[in-house]
Structure formats: C-alpha cells, structure tokens
C-alpha positions in Angstrom: -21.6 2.9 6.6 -22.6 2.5 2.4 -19.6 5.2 2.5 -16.7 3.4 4.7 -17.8 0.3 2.2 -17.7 2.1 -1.0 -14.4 3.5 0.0 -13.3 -0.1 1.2 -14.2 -1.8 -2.0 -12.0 1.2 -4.0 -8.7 1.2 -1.9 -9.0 -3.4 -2.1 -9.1 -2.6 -6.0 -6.5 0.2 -5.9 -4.4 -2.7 -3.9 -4.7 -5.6 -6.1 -3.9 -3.7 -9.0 -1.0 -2.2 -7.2 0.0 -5.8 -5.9 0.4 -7.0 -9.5 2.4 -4.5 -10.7 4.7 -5.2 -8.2 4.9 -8.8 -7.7 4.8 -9.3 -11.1 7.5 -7.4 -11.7 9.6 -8.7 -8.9 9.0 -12.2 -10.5 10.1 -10.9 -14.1 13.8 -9.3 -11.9 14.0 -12.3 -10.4 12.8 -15.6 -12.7 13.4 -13.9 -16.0 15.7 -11.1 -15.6 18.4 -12.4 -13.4 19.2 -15.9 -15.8 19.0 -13.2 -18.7 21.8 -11.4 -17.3 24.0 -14.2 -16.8 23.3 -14.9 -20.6 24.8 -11.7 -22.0 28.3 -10.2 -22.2 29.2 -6.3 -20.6 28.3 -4.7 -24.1 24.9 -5.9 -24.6 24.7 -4.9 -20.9 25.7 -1.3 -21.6 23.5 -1.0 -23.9 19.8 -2.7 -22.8 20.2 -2.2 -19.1 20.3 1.3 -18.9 17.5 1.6 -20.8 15.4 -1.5 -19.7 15.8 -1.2 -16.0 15.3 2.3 -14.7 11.8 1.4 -16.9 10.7 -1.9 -14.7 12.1 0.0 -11.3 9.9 2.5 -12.1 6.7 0.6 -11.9 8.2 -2.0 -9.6 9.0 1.0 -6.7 5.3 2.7 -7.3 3.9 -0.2 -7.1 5.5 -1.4 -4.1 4.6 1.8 -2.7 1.2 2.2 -3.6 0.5 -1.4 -2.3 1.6 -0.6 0.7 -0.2 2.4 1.5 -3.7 1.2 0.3 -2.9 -2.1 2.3 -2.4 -0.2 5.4 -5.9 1.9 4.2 -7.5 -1.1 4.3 -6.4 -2.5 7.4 -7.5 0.2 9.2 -10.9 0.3 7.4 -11.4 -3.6 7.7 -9.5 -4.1 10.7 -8.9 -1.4 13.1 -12.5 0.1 12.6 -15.3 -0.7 15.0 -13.2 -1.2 18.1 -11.4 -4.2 15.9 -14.7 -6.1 16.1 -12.7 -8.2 13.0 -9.2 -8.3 14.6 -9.4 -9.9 18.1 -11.2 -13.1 19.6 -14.7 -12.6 20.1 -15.1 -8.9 19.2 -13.5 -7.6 22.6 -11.8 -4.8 21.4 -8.7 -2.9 21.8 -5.9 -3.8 24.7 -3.0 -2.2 25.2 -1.7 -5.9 24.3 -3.1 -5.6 20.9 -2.0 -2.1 20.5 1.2 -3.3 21.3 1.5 -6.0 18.6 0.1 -3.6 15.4 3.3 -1.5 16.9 5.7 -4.5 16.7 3.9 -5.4 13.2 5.3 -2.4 11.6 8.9 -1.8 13.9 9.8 -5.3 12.8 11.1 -4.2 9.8 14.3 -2.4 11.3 14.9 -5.8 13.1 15.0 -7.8 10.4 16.8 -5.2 8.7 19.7 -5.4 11.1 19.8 -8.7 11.4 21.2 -8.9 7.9 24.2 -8.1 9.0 24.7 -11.3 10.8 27.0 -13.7 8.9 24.8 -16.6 9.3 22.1 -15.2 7.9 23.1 -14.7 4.8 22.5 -18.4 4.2 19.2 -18.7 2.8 18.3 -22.2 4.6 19.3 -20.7 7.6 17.6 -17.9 7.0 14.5 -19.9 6.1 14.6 -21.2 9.4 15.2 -18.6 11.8 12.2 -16.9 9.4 9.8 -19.5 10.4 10.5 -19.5 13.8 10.2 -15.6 13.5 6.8 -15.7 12.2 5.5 -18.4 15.0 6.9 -16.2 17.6 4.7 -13.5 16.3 1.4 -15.4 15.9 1.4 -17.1 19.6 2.6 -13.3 21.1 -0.1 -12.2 18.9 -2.7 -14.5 20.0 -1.7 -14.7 23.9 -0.8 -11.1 24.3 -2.4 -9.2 21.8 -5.6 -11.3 21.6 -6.0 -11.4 17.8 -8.3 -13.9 16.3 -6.8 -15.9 13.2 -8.1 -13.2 10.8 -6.2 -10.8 12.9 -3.0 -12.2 13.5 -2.6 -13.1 9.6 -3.4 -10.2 8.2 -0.6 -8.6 10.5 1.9 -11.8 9.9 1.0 -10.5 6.0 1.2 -7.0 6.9 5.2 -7.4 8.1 6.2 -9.4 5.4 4.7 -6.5 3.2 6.2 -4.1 4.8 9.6 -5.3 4.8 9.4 -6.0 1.4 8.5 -2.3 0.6 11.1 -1.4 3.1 13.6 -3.5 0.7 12.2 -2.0 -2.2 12.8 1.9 -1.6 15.6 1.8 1.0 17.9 -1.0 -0.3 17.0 -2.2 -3.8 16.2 1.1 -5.5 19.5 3.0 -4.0 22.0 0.2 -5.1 20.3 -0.2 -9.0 20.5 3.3 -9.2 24.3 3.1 -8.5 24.4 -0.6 -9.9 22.8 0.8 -13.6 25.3 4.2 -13.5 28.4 2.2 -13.7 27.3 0.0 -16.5 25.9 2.7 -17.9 29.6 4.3 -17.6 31.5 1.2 -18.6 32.6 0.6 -15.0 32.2 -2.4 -13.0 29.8 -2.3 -10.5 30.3 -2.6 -6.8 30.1 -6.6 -6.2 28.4 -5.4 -2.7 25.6 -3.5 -4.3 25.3 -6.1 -6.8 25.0 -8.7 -3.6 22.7 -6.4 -1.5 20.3 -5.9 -4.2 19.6 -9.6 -5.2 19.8 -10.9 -2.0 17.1 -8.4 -1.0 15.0 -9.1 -4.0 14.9 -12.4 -3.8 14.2 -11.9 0.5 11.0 -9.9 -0.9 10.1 -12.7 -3.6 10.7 -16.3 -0.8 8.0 -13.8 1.3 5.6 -12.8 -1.4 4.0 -16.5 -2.0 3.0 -16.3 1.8 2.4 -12.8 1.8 -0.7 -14.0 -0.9 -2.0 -16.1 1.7 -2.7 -13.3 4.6 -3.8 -11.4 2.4 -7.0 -13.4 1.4 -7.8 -14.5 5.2 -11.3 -13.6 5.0 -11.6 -16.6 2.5 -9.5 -18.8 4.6 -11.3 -18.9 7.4 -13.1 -22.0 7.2 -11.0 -24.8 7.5 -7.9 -23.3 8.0 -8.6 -21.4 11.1 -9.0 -24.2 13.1 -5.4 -25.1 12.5 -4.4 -21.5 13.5 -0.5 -21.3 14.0 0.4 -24.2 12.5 -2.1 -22.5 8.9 0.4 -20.0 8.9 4.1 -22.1 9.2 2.4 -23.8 6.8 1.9 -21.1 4.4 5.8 -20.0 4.9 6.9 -23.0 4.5 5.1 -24.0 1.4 5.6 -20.6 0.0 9.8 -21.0 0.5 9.1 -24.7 -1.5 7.2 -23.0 -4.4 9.7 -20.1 -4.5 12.8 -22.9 -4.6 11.2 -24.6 -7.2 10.6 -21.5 -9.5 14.3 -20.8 -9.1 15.3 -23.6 -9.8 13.3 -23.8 -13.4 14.5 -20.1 -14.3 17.3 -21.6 -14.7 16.8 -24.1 -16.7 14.3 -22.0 -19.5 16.6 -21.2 -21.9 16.6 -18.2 -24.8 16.1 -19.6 -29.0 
C-alpha cells in the first residue's frame, strides 16, 4: 500500500510539471504568439519562426504527451484501483455501466473529432453550446448508467477534455506546423487550411483547458461543490469559456514597445 502511494505521489508530480509545460505553452501560442504574428511582416517571419517554433512545439507535444500518460497512471491508481472504491456512489464497485462510460470517456475523442467537419461547428458560440450540452449528457449518463460519484464523473468529464486536447496536439496541430513552418521556412505561402486547422484546434484545446483545471483538482472540490453535482461542472465549462474570451480579448489589446 506505502508503495501504490509513493508511486501515486511521483506520477501526480510527474503530471503537474508535465501540465505546465503544456498549458503554459499553449497560452504563450495562443495569448502571445498569435497577436505577435499578426505584428510582423513575411521576412521577420522567415527568419524567427523557423527557428522559434519547432523549439516551443517541442516542449508543447512532450508535454502534452507526458500529461497525458501520467494522468491516465493516475487515474487508474486513484480511481480504478480497489474495485473503484473512489469512482462510484457509495463504494459499489465495477458495472458493466461504469465500464462502459471509462470506454466512452476515452472513444469520445474520434466523435468530436468528426464532428468538426460540420459547418456549424466551426462557429465557436455554437460550438460552446453544443460543448456544454456535450459535457451534461456525459455527467447524467455517467451518474445514471455508469453510477460514478461526483469525484468520478469529473475526473472523467476532465479526463475527455484532456484527451482530446492531446489528440489535437499530436494528430492535428503538430502535422499542420510542421508543414505550416516548411513553407515559410521556404518562402512559400502556407496552406490557408493548415493555417485554419491548427488555430482553430489550438485555441479548441485552450477554451477546454480552464475547465480541464477544475476536474482535475476534484478531491479538493468536494465539499461544497458536490452537492451541486451537474450543474458544478456546466458551471466550470461555462466559466472557463468566459475566462478564455476574456484573455483573448486582452491579447489583443497588449501591445509590443
């Protein structure tokens, strides 16, 4: 038991450091970097972003990844061990309901991803809503079906966002900068859908990364918020879309000397 703790207490520091390197630097794309490449011209662009970017993508893809894999570590050391004494109502254990929604938790990911082919999607507000809806969906299939406590069924509402953000990060992001940084690199314009597919996914992983925050730290949420359950976690994704609108909109007001 001292083991399965030790370990827990090494992959939860492993994941926070992990989680800053990537958050962070998907704040510095997104608050800093983007309004900074509106300010220069294609020459200064030539010459810094080659340079400057494979850098940040660097850290910002490891760290994506390694949050992601020690998150899952810890889920199943925190969560899934002990018969999920810490993941369903009253300590009853598996069902094939619960197994059920840990499998939906992590397939989501290839729903939302095709759903971003729909045209109306593509409109953030709309987006925003459909999102929200999305996520209180999950939590009442996850409480009525799966019978997940509100520890449970946060960390997993956390646990899809994070893993659709990694999803973005390695499988949609990184592939289009690669090409996206090649062309300037080469003088050539790059492809305006690249360009499109890796902002709009960036800034997808940064609207979910404020509530993302919240799941994460359920265990100290407990007491009040749990007695608010579903409406805790709407409330979290829709605070965290305000706080992310905001930030936008003050990136782009900071200006350079």
């Amino acid at each position: 038991m001292e083991g399965m703790y030790a370990a827990e207490a090494f992959f939860r520091w492993m994941h926070v450091i992990a989680g800053i390197t990537w958050i962070g630097l998907l704040y510095f794309f997104n608050w800093v970097n983007g309004p900074f490449q509106a300010a220069i011209d294609g020459d200064a662009k030539k010459a810094v972003n080659p340079e400057l970017l494979p850098r940040a993508l660097f850290w910002f893809r490891w760290g994506a990844a390694w949050t992601w894999v020690t998150g899952v570590l810890l889920l199943i050391m925190v969560f899934y061990a002990h018969d999920g004494g810490n993941l369903f109502v009253g300590g009853s254990g598996w069902s094939t309901g619960g197994a059920i929604m840990v499998a939906a938790t992590f397939l989501a990911v290839f729903v939302y991803d095709a759903c971003m082919n729909i045209a109306a999607l593509k409109d953030m507000k709309v987006l925003f809503v459909v999102g929200l809806i999305d996520a209180a969906i999950m939590v009442i299939c996850y409480q009525m079906f799966g019978g997940f406590d509100y520890r449970g069924y946060s960390i997993h509402i956390g646990a899809m966002f994070g893993t659709m953000m990694a999803f973005n990060v390695w499988f949609r992001i990184w592939p289009a900068q690669q090409k996206i940084i090649t062309a300037v690199k080469e003088g050539q314009k790059p492809d305006p859908d690249l360009v499109a597919l890796a902002g709009t996914r960036s800034k997808h992983n940064t609207y979910m990364s404020v509530p993302l925050v919240w799941m994460m730290i359920n265990m100290h949420t407990v007491t009040p918020y749990a007695n608010f359950g579903l409406l805790t976690v709407v409330g979290a994704v829709a605070i965290g879309w305000w706080l992310c609108s905001m930030f936008y909109r003050q990136a782009a007001k900071v200006k350079g000397f």
